[in-house]
C-alpha positions as CSV (number, residue, x, y, z in Angstrom):
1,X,11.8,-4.8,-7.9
2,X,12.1,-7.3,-10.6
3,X,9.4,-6.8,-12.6
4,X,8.8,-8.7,-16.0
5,X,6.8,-7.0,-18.6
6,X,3.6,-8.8,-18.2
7,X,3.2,-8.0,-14.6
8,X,3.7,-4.6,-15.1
9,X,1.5,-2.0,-13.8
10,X,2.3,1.6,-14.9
11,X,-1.4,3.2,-14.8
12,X,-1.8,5.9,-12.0
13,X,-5.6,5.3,-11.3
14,X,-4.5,1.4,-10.8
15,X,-1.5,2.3,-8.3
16,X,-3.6,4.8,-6.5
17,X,-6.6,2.5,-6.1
18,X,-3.9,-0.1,-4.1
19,X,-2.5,2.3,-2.2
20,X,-6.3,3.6,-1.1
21,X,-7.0,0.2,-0.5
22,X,-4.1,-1.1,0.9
23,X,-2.6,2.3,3.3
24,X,-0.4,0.5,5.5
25,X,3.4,1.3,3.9
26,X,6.1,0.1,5.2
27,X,9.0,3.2,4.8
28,X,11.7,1.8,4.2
29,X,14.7,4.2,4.5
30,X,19.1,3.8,5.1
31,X,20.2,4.7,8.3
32,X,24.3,4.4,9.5
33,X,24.9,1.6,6.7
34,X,21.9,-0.5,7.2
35,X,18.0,-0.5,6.1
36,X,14.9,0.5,9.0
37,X,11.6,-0.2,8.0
38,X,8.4,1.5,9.8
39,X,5.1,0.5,9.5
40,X,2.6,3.1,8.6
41,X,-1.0,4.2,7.6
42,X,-0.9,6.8,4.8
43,X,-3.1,9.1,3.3
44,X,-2.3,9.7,-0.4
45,X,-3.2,11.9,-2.7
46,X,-2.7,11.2,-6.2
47,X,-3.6,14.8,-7.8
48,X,-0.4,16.6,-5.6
49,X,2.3,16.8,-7.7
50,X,3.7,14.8,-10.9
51,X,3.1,11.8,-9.0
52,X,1.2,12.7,-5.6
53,X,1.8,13.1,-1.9
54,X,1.4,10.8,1.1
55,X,1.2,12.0,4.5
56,X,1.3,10.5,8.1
57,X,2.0,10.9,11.5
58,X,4.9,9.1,13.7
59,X,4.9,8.8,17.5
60,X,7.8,11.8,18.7
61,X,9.7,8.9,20.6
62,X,10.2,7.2,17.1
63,X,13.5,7.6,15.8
64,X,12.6,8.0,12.3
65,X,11.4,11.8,12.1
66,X,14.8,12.4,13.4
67,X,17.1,10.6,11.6
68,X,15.7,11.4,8.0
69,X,15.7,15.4,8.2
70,X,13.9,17.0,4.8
71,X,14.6,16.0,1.9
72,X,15.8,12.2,2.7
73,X,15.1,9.8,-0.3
74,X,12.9,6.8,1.1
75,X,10.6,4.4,-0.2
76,X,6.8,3.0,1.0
77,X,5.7,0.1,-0.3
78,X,2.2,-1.1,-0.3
79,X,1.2,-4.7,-0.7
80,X,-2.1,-5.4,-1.8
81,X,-4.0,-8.3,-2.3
82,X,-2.1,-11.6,-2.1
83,X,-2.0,-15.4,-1.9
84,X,-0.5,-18.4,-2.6
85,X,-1.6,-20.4,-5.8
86,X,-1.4,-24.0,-6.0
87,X,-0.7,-25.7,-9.9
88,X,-3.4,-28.2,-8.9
89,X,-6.0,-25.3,-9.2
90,X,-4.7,-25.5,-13.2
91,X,-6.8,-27.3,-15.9
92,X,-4.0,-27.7,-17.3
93,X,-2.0,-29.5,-15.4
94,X,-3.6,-32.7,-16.1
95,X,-2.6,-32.1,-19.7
96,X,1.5,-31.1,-18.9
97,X,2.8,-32.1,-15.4
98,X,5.0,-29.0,-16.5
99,X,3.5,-26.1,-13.8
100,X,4.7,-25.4,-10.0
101,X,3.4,-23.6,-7.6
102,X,3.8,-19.7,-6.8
103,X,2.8,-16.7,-5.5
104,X,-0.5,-13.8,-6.7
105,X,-0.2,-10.4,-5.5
106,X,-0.4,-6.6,-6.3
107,X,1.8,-4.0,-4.8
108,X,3.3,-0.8,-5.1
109,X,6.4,1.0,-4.4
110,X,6.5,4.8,-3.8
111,X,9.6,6.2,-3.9
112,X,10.0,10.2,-3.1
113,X,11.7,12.7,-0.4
114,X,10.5,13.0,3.0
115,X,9.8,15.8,4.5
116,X,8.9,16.5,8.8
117,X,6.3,18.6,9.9
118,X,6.6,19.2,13.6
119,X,4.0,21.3,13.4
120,X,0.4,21.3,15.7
121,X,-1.6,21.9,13.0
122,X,-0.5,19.9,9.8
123,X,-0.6,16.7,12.6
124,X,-3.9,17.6,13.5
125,X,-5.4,17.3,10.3
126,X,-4.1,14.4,9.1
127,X,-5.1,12.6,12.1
128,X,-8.6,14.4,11.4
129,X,-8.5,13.2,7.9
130,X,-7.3,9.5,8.3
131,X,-9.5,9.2,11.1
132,X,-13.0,10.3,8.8
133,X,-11.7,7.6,6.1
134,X,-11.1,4.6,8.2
135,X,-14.2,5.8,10.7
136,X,-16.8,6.4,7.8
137,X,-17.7,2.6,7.9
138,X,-19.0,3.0,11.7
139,X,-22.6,3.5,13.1
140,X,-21.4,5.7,14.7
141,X,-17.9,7.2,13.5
142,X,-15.8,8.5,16.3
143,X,-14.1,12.1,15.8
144,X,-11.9,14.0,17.5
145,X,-14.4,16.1,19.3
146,X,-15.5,13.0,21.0
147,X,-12.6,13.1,23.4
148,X,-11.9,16.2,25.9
149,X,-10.2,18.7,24.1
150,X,-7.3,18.8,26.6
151,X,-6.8,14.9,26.0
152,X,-6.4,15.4,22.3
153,X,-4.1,18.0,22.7
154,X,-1.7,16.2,25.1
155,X,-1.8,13.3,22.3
156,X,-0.7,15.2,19.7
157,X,2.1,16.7,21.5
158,X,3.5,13.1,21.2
159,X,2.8,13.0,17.4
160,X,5.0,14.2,14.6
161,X,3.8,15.0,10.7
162,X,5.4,13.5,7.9
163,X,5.0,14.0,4.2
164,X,6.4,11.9,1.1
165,X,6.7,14.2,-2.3
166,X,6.6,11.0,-4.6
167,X,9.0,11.0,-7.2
168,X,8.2,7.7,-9.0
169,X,5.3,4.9,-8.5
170,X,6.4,1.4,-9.2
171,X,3.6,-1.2,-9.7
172,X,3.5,-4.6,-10.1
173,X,0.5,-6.9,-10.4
174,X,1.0,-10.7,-10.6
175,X,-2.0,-12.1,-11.2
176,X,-1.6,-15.3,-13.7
177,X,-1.5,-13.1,-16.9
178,X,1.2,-15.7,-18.0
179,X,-1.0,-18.8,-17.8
180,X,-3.8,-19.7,-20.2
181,X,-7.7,-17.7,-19.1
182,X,-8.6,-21.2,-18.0
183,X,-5.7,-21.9,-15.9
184,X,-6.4,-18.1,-14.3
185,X,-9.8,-18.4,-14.1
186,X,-9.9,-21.4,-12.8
187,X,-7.4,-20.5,-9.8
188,X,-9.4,-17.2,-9.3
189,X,-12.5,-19.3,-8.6
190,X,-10.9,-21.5,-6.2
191,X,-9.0,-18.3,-4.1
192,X,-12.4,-16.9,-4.1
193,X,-13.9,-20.0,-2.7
194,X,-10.5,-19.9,0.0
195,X,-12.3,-16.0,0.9
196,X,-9.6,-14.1,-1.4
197,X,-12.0,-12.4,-3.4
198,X,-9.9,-9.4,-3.6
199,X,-7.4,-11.0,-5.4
200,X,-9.7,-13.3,-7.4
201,X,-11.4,-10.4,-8.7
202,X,-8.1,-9.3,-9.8
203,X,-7.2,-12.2,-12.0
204,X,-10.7,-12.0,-13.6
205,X,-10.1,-9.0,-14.6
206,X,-6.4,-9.2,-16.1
207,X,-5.1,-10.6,-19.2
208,X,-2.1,-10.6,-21.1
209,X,-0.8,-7.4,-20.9
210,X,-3.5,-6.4,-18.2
C-alpha cells in the first residue's frame, strides 16, 4: 500500500479502533496464480499476540477454508470511514486555483497466517461472541438460545472457524493532514453536513503528522 509519511498510521490503539469499528475484511488470499477475495465480519483482539488475532466463521460450502490449509499467509483489509472531497470545500482555492479533487479515508491491512478450526466448539463461540457485539445495540438482543437447540446445531454443522495470527498491521489514514487546518477544517464541516461525520471527526482531529 503506498503510503506517504504523513498518512501514516502506525499506533495499535488507532488500527484496533478501525478494525472494531469497521469488522467487515475482505481476505484477500493467492489461489492457482490468481487473487480471491472473501468478505467477512471479524472479531479481533488486539492483546493476542505481538500484533493480535482475528477470528471468523466461513459457510463449509465456501472454498476458502479448503484451499488455504494452516499456516497460509493472507491479508484482511478493513476500510473505514471514507468519502470523496471536493477542492471547492477549500478556502483556499479562491486564493490558488492550484488544488483538485480526491479521496479521505482510514483503513487497515492485516497481514498474518491463517489457520482452520473445523471444530464444534471454537465455531460456536465465535458466533456467540460476534453475535453479543453486533446484538448489544437491540431492545431486545437475540442469542443463540433463542432458537431450538437442534436448529442451531444443524447451522453450525454448515459453518467452519477460522483464525488470523497477525503478523504485521498496516494503517493508513488520509485525512487532509497535507492541506492547511482551514482547508481541512473547512472540508470536515461540509462532509459532516453531507452526514459523514465519522470521517469529519477524523480530520478534526488530525494534523500534520496526526
Amino acid at each position: 500500500m503506498y503510503t506517504p509519511a504523513h498518512f501514516a498510521e502506525t499506533r495499535p490503539e488507532a488500527l484496533a479502533r478501525i478494525i472494531h469499528e469497521h469488522p467487515l475484511g475482505m481476505l484477500v488470499h493467492a489461489h492457482d496464480g490468481r487473487f480471491d477475495a472473501d468478505h467477512i465480519p471479524f472479531e479481533f483482539d488486539p492483546d493476542e499476540g505481538p500484533h493480535g488475532r482475528l477470528r471468523a466463521h466461513v459457510a463449509r460450502a465456501n472454498a476458502l477454508w479448503q484451499r488455504c490449509p494452516t499456516g497460509t499467509p493472507v491479508m484482511a483489509v478493513f476500510r473505514g470511514a471514507q468519502a470523496y472531497v471536493s477542492p471547492s470545500w477549500y478556502p483556499s482555492k479562491q486564493q490558488t486555483h492550484r488544488l483538485v479533487p480526491t479521496w479521505n479515508y482510514e483503513v487497515v491491512h492485516a497481514h498474518g497466517l491463517l489457520s482452520v478450526h473445523d471444530d464444534e466448539r471454537f465455531v460456536r463461540r465465535i458466533v456467540a461472541r460476534l453475535t453479543r457485539r453486533h446484538e448489544a445495540g437491540e431492545a431486545r438482543p437475540w442469542k443463540m438460545g433463542d432458537s431450538a437447540p437442534e436448529f442451531i446445531d444443524e447451522l453450525l454443522r454448515h459453518i467452519v472457524g477460522i483464525e488470523i495470527a497477525v503478523t504485521s498491521l498496516e494503517g493508513k489514514r488520509k485525512l487532509s493532514q497535507n492541506r492547511e487546518p482551514q482547508d481541512r477544517l473547512a472540508a470536515a464541516d461540509t462532509l459532516a453536513a453531507r452526514e459523514h461525520p465519522e470521517l469529519a471527526q477524523a480530520m478534526r482531529e488530525a494534523g500534520p503528522g496526526a
